[in-house]
N, C-alpha and C positions, 0 to 999 in steps of 0.2 A: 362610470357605471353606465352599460348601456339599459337608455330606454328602452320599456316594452310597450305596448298596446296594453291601455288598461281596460278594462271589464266596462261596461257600460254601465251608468246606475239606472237605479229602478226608472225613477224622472226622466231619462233619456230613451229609454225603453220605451217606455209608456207615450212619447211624444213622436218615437218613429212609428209606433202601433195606430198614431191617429193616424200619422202619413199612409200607412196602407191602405188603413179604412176608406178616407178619402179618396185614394186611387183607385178601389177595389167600384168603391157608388159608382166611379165616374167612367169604369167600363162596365157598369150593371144600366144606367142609366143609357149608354150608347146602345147595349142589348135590347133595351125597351123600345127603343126608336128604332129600330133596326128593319127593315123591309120587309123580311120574313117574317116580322110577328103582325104585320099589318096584311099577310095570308092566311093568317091563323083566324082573322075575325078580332082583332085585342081592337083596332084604334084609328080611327083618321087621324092627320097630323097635326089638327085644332086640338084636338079629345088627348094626343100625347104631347100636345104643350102644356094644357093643362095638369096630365098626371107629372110628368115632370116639375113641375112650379111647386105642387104638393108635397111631393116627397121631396125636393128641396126645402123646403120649410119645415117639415118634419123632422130632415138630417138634421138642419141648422138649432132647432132645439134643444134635439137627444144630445149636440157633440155641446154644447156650452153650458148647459145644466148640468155637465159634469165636470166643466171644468173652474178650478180656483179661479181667484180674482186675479192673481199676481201670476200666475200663468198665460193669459192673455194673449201677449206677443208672442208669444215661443209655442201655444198653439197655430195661431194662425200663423205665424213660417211655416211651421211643417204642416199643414191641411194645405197652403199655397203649393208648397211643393207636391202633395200630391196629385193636388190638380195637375200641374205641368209635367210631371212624371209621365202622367196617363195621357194627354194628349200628344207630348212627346212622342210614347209608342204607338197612337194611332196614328199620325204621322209617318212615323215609319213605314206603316203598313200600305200608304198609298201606292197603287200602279196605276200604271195610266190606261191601264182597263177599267179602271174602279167607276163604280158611277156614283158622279161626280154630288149630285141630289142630296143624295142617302148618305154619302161618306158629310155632305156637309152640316147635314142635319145632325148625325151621329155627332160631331166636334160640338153644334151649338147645344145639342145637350150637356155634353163633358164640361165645358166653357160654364155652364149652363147653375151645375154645381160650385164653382166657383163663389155664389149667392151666398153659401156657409159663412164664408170670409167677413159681411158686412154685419158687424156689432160696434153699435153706439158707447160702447165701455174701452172703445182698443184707443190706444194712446198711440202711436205714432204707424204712421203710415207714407211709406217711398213710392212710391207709381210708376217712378223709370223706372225700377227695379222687373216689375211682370211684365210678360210678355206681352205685345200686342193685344191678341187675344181675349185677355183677360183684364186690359188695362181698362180697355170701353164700357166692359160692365164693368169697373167701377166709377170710371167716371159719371157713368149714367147713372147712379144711386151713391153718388157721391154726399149725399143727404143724411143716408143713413151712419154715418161715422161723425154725429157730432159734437163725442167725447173729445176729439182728438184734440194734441196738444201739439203734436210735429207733424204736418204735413208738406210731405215734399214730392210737388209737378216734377220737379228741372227741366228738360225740353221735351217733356214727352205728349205734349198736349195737341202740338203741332198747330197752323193758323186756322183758331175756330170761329174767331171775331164773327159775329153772325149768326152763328151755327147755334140751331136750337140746345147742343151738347151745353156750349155758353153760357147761356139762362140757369143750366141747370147746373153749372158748378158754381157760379154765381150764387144763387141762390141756397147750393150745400155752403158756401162759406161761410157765407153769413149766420149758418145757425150755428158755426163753431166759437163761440166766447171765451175757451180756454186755450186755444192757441199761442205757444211759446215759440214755434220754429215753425217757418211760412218760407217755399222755394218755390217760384215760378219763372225760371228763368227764359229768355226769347219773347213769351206771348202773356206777361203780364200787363194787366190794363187798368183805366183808371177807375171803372167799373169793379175789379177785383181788390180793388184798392178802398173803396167806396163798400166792398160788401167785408173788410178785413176790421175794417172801425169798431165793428161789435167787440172782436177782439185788443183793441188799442192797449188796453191797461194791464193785459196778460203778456202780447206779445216782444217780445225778446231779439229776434233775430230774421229780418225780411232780406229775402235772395230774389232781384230783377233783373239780373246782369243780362245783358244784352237785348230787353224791353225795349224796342223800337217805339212804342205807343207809350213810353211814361216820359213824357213831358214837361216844361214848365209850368202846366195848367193844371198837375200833379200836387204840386206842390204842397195849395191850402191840407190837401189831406194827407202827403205826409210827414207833418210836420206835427201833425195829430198823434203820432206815435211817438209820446214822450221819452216811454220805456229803451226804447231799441238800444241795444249794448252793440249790435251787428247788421251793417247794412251794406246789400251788393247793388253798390248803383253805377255799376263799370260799364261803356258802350252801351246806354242809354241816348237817348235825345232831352237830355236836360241840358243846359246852359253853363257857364261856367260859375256865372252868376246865380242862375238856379242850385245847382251845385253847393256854392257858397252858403246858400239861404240855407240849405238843409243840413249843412252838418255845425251852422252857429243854433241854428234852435233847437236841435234834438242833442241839450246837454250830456245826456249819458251815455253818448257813443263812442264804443270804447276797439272796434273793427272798422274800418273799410275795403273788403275781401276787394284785391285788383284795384284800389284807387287810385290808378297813378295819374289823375285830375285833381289832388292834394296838393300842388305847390301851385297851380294854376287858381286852386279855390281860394287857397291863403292869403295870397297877391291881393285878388279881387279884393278878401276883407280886411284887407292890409290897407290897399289904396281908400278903399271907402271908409276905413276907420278917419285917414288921416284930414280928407275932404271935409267931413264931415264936424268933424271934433274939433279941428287946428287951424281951418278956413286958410289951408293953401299954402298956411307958414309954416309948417316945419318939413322936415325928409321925413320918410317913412321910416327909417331908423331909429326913429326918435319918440315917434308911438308907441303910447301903452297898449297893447297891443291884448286880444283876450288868449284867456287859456281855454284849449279842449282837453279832453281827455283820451284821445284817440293813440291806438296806442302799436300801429303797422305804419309802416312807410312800402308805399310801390312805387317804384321809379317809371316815369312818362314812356308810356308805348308808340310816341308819337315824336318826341325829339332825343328822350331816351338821357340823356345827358342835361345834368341839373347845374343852374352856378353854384359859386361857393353862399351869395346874397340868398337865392332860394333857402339852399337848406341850414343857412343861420335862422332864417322865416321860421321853417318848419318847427327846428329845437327851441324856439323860444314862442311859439303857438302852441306845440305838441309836445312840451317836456316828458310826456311817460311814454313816449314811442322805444317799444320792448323790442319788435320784429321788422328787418328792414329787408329790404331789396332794392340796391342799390349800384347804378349804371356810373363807371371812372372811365373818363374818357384822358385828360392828363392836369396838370398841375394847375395850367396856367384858366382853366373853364373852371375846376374845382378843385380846391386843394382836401386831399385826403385827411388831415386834420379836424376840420371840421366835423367830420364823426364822435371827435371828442367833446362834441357840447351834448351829444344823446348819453347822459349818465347812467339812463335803464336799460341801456341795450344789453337785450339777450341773443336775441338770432339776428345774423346777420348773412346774407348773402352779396357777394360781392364778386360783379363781374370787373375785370381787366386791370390794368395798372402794371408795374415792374414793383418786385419785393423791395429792391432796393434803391433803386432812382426815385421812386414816387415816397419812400420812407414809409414803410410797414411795419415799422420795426417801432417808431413813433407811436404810430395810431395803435396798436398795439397793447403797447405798455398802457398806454390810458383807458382803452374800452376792453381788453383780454380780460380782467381778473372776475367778470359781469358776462361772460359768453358762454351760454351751453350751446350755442351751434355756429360753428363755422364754414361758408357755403364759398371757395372760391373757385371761380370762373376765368379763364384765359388768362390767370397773373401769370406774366414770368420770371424765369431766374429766382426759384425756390429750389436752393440746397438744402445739405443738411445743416449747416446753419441759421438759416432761416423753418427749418423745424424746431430746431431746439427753441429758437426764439418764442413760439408757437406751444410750444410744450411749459414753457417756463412763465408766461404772461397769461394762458388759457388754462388753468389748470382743475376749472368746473367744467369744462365739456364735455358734451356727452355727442355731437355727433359733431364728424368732421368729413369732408368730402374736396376735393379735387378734381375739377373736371375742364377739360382742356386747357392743362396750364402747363406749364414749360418746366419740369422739373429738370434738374442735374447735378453734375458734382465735380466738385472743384477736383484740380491734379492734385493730390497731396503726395505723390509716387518719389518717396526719397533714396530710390533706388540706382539713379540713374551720378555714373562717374562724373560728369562734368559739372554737377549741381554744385552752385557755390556755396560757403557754408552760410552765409547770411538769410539767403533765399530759406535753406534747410531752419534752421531757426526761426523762421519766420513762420513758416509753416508748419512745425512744432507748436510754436506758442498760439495759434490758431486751433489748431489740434486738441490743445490742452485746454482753452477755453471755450470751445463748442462742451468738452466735456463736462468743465464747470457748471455750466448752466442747463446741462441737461435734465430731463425731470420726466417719469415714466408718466401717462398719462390716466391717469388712475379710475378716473371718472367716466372717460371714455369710453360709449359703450355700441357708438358704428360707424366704419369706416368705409368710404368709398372713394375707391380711385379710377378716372375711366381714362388716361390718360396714361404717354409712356412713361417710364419711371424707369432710370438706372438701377440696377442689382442691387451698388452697396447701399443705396440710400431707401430703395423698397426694403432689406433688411433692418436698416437702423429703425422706419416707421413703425415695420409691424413687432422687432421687439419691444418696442416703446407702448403697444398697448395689450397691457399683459389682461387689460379684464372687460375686453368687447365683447358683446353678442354676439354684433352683425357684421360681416367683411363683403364688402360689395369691391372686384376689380372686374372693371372693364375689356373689353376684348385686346384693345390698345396698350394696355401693362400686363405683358407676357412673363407672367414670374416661372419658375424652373423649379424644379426639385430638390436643384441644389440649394435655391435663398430659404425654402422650406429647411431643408439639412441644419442652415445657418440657425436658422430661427427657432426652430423648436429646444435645443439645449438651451434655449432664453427665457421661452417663453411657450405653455403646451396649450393657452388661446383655452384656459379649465372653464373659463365661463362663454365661449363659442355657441352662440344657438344654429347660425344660419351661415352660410359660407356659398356665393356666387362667385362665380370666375368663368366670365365668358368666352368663350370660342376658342381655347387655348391649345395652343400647336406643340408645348413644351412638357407637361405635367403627365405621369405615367400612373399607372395602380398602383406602385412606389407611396408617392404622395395620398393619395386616396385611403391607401391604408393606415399611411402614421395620422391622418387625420380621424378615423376611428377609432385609432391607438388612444391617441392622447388627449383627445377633444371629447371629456365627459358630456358634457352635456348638449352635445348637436343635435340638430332635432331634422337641418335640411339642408342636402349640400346637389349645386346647383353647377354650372349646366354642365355635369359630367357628358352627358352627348354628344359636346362640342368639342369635348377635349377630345384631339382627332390622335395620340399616340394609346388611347384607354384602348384593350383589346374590349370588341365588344362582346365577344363569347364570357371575356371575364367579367365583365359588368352584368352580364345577364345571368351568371351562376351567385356576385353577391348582392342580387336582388330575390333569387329563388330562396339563397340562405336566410336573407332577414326576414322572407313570407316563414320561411319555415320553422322559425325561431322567435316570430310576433316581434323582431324589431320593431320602433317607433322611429324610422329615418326616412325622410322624402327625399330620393334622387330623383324625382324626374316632375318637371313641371304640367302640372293639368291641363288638358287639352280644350280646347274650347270647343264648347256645344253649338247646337242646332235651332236654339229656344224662342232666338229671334225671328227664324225665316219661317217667312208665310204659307199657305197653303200657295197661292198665287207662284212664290219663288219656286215653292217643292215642284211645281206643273210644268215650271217652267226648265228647271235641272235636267227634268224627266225626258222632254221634248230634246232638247237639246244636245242627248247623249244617244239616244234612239235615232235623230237624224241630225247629220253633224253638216256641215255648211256644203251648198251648194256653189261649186264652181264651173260658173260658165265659159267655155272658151269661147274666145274670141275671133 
């Protein structure tokens, strides 16, 4: 059945009605400041900061007096948005006639409105998220928000060390006590760390990753955060032994987003259990050793390749490690088996190795029937036997990918007169036993392939996942119209939301059609643009049909905005297209 564009609800309505409203002040207020009204006798530009200040305090009453309690966030999105709506358009409106005074004044009014935004009741608030513009003022009254319970910097704070801005988000943090989710990634300090304490016992999940300033002098205070179930402490300047210190004491940490300083920590507390407890006599093997509850593996960004000793460490330090990423370099550094001591493994990603020299076929059988995601990276020599294998050991997953690995497919071509009849039986009874153990993938619900892929064996995959979503293929796996032909009397792909297939030289409005045909429930098919045999006259009459008809299908990927670039960049675009470079000859 195809979708339609449904009706808007009232609730939806009513929350783009604010969005106008706030776009609509934030070019009334640009009107107030405007030059012309300071001919008229209205204002010096002290006398229109202050009316502006007022009737921003006035908006910001009238728009949240009317608004529910459970509404909150979903106003302020769209009062955000129309803040940046409106300054957007003035923006556009710059020429490099304009002067320059008045247009800036006009923006720090608009900018200006943004003040609406700051309510002590709002629960979670992103900061990369807004632009520039609008980031400053809130950081500058970063005070006023301190309800919140999610606050996330990530690197948009830039180096303030110093900077009286500092003091003052310092100082907002600390008034925030109910703090569950804390991101300050690059320029967290140990000051920010020191104003987070208030929150200690709420706090759940702190992001530092790549904090040049958190330290081993860090430590006493974070270790104060008993709570943390999630801590980014990757490409920090902590110690190995610092390291160490913080994830034996903060018992309930159950994340390390990027740790791949975890077999380096382990060691440390490995070695020092053994010094310390056993006075020198035993191997470290032989330590009782404590348990975490930490429950990701990152494989080292530094040597990248782990022994087989490391990550027995790990499985017997880290028994509930669910989620791994994991670097095979070959047998004799790490044997692939070893994976079979992680009994909770769910996701796993896994670069390199051969399917069948290295025995994946092994590893498999022990941690498949536990995997809802299988991530591999540059394995080679994956037939269609080594799917089935995959099919028949995995058969809860739900996402499966491929990316630069070696797929192919055996000769089984028994067509040929000089074939002897042994060989031919041979390759019968191989034939007959991929079949055996075949198994459709039921659970299955997104597939990506960004690598080459043979015909029969891209066919065999995709009838095998008769109830996916999501189909992601790569520029690299060129499928045709005819494996589509193959594949649809298999399988019509009824639970289909999204379908990518990149840059494709093979794929005709043929294809595109049965994909509307038989794919109920599609919602977004991807990058028809690239498919260089689509007539584009024909694409662009069934884009007119589905406006004309309220289809609900996205062909074409949304373009990227303007929202970041500064008044400084727009000046500078400006210049640059008006006078284009100067060549002097010589």
């Amino acid at each position: 059945m195809v979708k339609k564009h449904k009706v808007m609800k009232l609730q939806g309505l009513s929350l783009l009605s604010v969005q106008h409203l706030v776009s609509d002040m934030c070019f009334f207020v640009a009107k107030v400041v405007a030059p012309q009204n300071s001919k008229q006798g209205l204002a010096s530009s002290d006398e229109k900061q202050v009316i502006v200040e007022q009737f921003v305090r006035e908006l910001k009453e009238y728009i949240w007096s009317h608004v529910a309690w459970y509404l909150y966030e979903d106003v302020f999105d769209h009062a955000l948005e129309g803040v940046i709506v409106a300054v957007e358009i003035m923006k556009a409106e710059w020429k490099l006639n304009t002067a320059m005074p008045e247009f800036t004044l006009q923006i720090w009014a608009m900018v200006k409105v943004a003040e609406v935004l700051h309510l002590k009741q709002l629960k979670s608030l992103d900061v990369e998220k807004m632009p520039k513009m609008i980031r400053s003022s809130v950081l500058r009254n970063i005070k006023d928000f301190r309800g919140l319970e999610k606050l996330a910097f990530g690197s948009s704070t830039g180096d303030m060390k110093g900077a009286s801005i500092y003091l003052t988000i310092c100082e907002g943090i600390g008034k925030m006590k109910n703090l569950v989710h804390f991101s300050h990634k690059y320029n967290c300090t140990v000051d920010i760390l020191n104003a987070l304490l208030n929150a200690k016992n709420t706090l759940k999940v702190l992001d530092m990753e790549q904090s040049v300033l958190i330290k081993d002098d860090c430590i006493p205070k974070l270790i104060q955060f008993e709570n943390l179930h999630e801590l980014g402490i990757a490409k920090t300047k902590l110690t190995t032994e610092g390291q160490a210190t913080v994830i034996m004491n903060l018992k309930n940490l159950h994340h390390l987003p990027r740790g791949d300083f975890i077999c380096d920590a382990l060691e440390w507390v490995a070695w020092d259990e053994m010094y310390e407890d056993n006075q020198y006599r035993n191997r470290i093997e032989t330590v009782t050793k404590p348990k975490l509850k930490l429950q990701n593996f990152w494989a080292s960004e530094v040597y990248f390749f782990h022994t087989t000793d490391q990550m027995k460490l790990v499985s017997e330090m880290c028994p509930d490690i669910e989620d791994m990423l994991f670097m095979y370099q070959d047998r004799y550094t790490c044997e692939l088996a070893v994976l079979a001591n992680f009994h909770k493994l769910k996701k796993l990603e896994l670069w390199g190795g051969d399917f069948y020299i290295d025995n994946f076929v092994s590893t498999l059988e022990n941690i498949g029937p536990g995997l809802v995601k299988l991530d591999l990276h540059h394995v080679d020599n994956i037939d269609f036997r080594a799917i089935s294998v995959i099919s028949f050991c995995c058969q809860k997953l739900k996402y499966l990918r491929f990316g630069g690995c070696v797929l192919n497919e055996r000769n089984t071509d028994n067509s040929s007169e000089n074939e002897e009849e042994f060989v031919y039986q041979q390759q019968r009874r191989v034939e007959n036993e991929i079949q055996a153990h075949l198994v459709p993938f039921l659970d299955l619900e997104e597939l990506s392939i960004s690598n080459q892929c043979p015909d029969n064996l891209l066919v065999n995959i995709l009838c095998l996942c008769i109830n996916i979503k999501k189909l992601i293929l790569g520029m690299h796996c060129q499928i045709t119209d005819q494996c589509f032909d193959r594949i649809f009397p298999h399988n019509k792909f009824q639970y289909l939301e999204k379908i990518e297939i990149r840059k494709n030289d093979l794929l005709t409005m043929k294809t595109l059609s049965n994909i509307l045909l038989y794919c109920d429930n599609i919602k977004t098919i991807l990058d028809i643009e690239e498919w260089s045999k689509v007539d584009r006259d024909d694409l662009e009459e069934l884009r007119e049909h589905m406006r004309d008809n309220n289809i609900d299908i996205v062909l074409e990927e949304k373009q990227e905005d303007s929202r970041g670039v500064s008044l400084y960049q727009i000046c500078q675009s400006a210049l640059k297209e008006r006078y284009g470079r100067v060549v002097w000859d010589q």
